[in-house]
C-alpha positions in Angstrom: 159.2 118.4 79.8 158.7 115.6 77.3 161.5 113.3 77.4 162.8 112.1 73.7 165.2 109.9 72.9 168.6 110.6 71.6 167.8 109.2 68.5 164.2 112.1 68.4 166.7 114.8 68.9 169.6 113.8 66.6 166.7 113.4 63.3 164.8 116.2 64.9 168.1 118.8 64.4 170.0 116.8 61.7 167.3 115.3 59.4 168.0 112.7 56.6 166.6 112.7 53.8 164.7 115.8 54.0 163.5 118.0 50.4 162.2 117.6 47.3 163.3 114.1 45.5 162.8 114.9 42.0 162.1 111.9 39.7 160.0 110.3 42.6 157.3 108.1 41.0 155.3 107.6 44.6 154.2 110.7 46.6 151.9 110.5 49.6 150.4 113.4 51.2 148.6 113.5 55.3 147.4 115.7 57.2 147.0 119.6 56.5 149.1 122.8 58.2 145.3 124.1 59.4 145.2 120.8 61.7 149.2 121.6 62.7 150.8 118.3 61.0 151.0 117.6 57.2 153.6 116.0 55.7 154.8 114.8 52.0 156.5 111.2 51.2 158.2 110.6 48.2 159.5 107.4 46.9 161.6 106.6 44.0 160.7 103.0 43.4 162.6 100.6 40.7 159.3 99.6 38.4 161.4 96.2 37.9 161.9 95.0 41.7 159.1 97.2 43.1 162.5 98.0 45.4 162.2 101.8 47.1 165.6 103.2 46.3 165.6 106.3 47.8 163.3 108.7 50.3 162.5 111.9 50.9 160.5 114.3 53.1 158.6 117.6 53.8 157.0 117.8 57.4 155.5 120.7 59.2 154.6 119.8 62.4 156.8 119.4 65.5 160.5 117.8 66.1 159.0 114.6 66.9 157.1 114.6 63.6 160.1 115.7 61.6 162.5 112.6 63.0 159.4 110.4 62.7 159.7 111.5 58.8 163.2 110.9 58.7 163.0 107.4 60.5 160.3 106.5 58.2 162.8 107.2 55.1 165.6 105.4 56.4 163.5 102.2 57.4 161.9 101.7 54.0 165.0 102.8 51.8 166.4 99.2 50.2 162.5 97.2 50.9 160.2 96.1 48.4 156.5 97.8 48.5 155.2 94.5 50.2 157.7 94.7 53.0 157.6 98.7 53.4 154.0 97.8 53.8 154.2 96.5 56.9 155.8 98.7 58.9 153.8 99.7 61.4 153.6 103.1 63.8 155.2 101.2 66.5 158.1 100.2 64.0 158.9 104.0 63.4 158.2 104.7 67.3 160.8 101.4 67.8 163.1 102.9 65.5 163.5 106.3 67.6 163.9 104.6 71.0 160.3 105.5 71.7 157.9 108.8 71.7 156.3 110.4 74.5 152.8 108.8 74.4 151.6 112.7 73.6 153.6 112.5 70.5 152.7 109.0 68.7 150.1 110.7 66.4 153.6 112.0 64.7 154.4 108.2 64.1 150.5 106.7 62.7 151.0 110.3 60.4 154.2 108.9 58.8 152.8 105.2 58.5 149.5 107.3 56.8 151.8 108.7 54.4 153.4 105.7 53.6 150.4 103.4 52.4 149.2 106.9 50.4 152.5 106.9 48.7 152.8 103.2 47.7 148.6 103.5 46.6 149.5 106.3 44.8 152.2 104.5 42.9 149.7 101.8 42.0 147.3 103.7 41.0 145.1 102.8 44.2 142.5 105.0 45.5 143.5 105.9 49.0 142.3 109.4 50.8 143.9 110.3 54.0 140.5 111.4 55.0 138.5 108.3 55.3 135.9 109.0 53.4 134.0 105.8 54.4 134.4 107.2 58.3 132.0 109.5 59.8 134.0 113.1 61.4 134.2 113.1 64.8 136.5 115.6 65.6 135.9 118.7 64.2 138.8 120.7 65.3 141.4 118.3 64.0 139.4 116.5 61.5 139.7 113.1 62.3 136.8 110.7 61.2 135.8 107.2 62.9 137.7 105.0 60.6 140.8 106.3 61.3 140.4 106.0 65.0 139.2 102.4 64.8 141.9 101.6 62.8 144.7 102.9 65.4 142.8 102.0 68.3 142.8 98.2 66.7 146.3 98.3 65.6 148.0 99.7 69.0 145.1 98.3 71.2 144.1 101.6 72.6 141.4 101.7 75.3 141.2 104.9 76.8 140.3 108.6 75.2 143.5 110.0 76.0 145.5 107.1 74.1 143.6 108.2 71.5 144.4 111.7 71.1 147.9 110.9 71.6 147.8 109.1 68.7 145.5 110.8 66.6 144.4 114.6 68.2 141.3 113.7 68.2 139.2 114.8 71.5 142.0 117.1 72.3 140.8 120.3 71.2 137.2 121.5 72.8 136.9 118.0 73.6 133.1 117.7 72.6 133.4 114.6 70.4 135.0 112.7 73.9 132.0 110.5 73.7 131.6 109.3 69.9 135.2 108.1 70.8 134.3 106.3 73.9 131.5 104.6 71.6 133.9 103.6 68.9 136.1 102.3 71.7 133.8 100.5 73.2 132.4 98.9 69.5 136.3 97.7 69.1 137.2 96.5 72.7 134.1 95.0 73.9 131.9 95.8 76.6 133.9 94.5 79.5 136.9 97.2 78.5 135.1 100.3 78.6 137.2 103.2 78.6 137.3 105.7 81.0 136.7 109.2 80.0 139.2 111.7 80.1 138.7 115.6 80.4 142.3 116.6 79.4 143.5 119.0 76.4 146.6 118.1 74.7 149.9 118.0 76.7 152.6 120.2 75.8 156.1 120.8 76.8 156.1 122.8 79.9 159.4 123.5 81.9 158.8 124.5 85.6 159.1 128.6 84.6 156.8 127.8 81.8 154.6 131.4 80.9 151.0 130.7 82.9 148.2 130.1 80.1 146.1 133.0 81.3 147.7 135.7 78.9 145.7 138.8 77.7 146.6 138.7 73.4 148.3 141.5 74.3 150.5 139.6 76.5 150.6 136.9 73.9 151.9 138.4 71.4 154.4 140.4 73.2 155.7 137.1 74.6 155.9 136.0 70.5 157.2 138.7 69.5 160.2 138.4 72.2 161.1 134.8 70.7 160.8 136.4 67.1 163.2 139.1 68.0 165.7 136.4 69.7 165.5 134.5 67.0 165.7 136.6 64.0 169.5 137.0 64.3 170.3 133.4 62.8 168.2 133.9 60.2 170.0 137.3 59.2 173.1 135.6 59.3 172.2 133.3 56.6 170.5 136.1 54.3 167.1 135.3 55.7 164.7 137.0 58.0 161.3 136.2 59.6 158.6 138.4 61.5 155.6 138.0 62.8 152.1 138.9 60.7 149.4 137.7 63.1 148.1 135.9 66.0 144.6 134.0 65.6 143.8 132.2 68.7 146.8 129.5 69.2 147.7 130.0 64.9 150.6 132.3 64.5 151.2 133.6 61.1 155.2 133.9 59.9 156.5 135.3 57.0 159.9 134.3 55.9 161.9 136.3 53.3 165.9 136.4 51.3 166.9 132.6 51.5 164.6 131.8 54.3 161.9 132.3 51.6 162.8 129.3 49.5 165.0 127.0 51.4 163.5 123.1 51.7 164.1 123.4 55.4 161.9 125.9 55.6 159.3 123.1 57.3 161.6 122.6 59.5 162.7 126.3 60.6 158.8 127.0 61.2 158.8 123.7 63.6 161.7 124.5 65.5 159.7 128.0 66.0 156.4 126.5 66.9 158.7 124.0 69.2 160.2 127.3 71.1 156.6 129.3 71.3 154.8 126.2 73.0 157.8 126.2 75.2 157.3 129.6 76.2 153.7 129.9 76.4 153.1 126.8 77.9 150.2 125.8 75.1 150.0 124.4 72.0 150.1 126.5 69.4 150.5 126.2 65.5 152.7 127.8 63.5 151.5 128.6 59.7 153.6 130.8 57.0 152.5 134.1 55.4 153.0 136.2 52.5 155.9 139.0 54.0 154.1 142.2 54.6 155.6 145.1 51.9 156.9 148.1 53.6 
């Protein structure tokens, strides 16, 4: 199993500065749910100073990338745009006593969001999908500029340092070679990186559910955590069930206060979180109008 930090865990179940900030004049918005990660910065900035006064966050994606949102919002609360500017991936990695390597793409997505949200509040033109890059991988979307930029930035030489940080090549694994060619155009040729057949790690514990499931099997085995979990949602006037399994996406439909609470990002992590755990895969979690009865 991975091992976080103290720090990870402690903004993973007690985030700050999570929700909607209302008068923000800077919001920032990377990634997408289809890819499993998006999340939305917003800034209050003082149009005086150019001081960020207060942060806030919504993140769907996995604990690490909900405390990499929250560490992001307490290290640029009190800077100026020029100084928030220059924290880096590694600072917000720093920050929370380190990530897994499997889980830095959680800290370049919360740097991402940052330069959107001070662009946006200049009234920059910034697109978290590189237009100017060509795609190379199609299952999470992620085009060549924005793996030469990481690779440069963390001085990443290998494909699997690069789907740590980014997804990229960890899905069917097809675009493993553009990759090696963009690495090779940024390192040189006397650093060529080695090739790496391997899909994404995920959490596994020793009595981790084998991968070979039938869907049958699958969904029983969501269904199970749905069922465990449902209680503590009923508690609080909530409830959740399951609408469907495509592939690795599970749809969830939350209802009563589950329906509109600004954790709600979170709750459907924590889920996603639990089902990897049990089915020893990555999967991602999506929400999903409640069926009617």
């Amino acid at each position: 199993m991975w091992d976080y930090s103290d720090k990870v865990k402690d903004l993973f179940f007690n985030p700050k500065n999570t929700g909607i900030l209302e008068d923000a004049n800077a919001v920032g918005d990377v990634g997408s749910i289809s890819c499993g990660d998006a999340l939305r910065l917003m800034l209050k900035v003082d149009p005086d100073t150019d001081i960020i006064l207060d942060a806030r966050f919504q993140t769907f994606g996995c604990g690490s990338a909900i405390a990499s949102s929250s560490a992001l919002t307490e290290l640029v609360i009190g800077k100026t745009l020029d100084e928030a500017l220059k924290i880096t991936n590694q600072d917000i990695a720093e920050y929370l006593g380190g990530l897994p390597p499997e889980k830095m793409h959680c800290s370049v997505m919360g740097a991402e969001a940052l330069h959107a949200a001070i662009a946006s509040y200049r009234g920059e033109e910034w697109s978290d999908d590189h237009e100017e890059g060509a795609l190379v991988c199609k299952c999470f979307a992620i085009d060549s500029a924005l793996i030469e930029k990481v690779a440069r930035e963390n001085s990443l030489r290998s494909v699997e340092e690069i789907t740590f940080y980014t997804k990229a090549g960890g899905g069917c694994q097809s675009c493993h070679e553009k990759i090696e060619d963009i690495l090779l155009a940024v390192n040189g040729p006397q650093s060529t990186p080695v090739k790496v057949a391997m899909p994404v790690k995920v959490a596994t514990p020793a009595a981790a559910t084998p991968t070979g499931l039938t869907m049958v099997q699958k969904i029983q085995k969501i269904s199970a955590v749905i069922d465990d979990m449902r209680p503590q949602f009923q508690m609080d006037g909530g409830n959740i069930e399951l609408v469907d399994v495509e592939g690795d996406t599970v749809k969830l439909a939350m209802s009563g206060s589950c329906m509109n609470c600004q954790s709600s990002g979170v709750t459907l992590a924590g889920i996603q979180e639990r089902l990897m755990l049990t089915l020893g895969r990555p999967v991602r979690v999506i929400p999903a109008s409640f069926p009617h009865s």
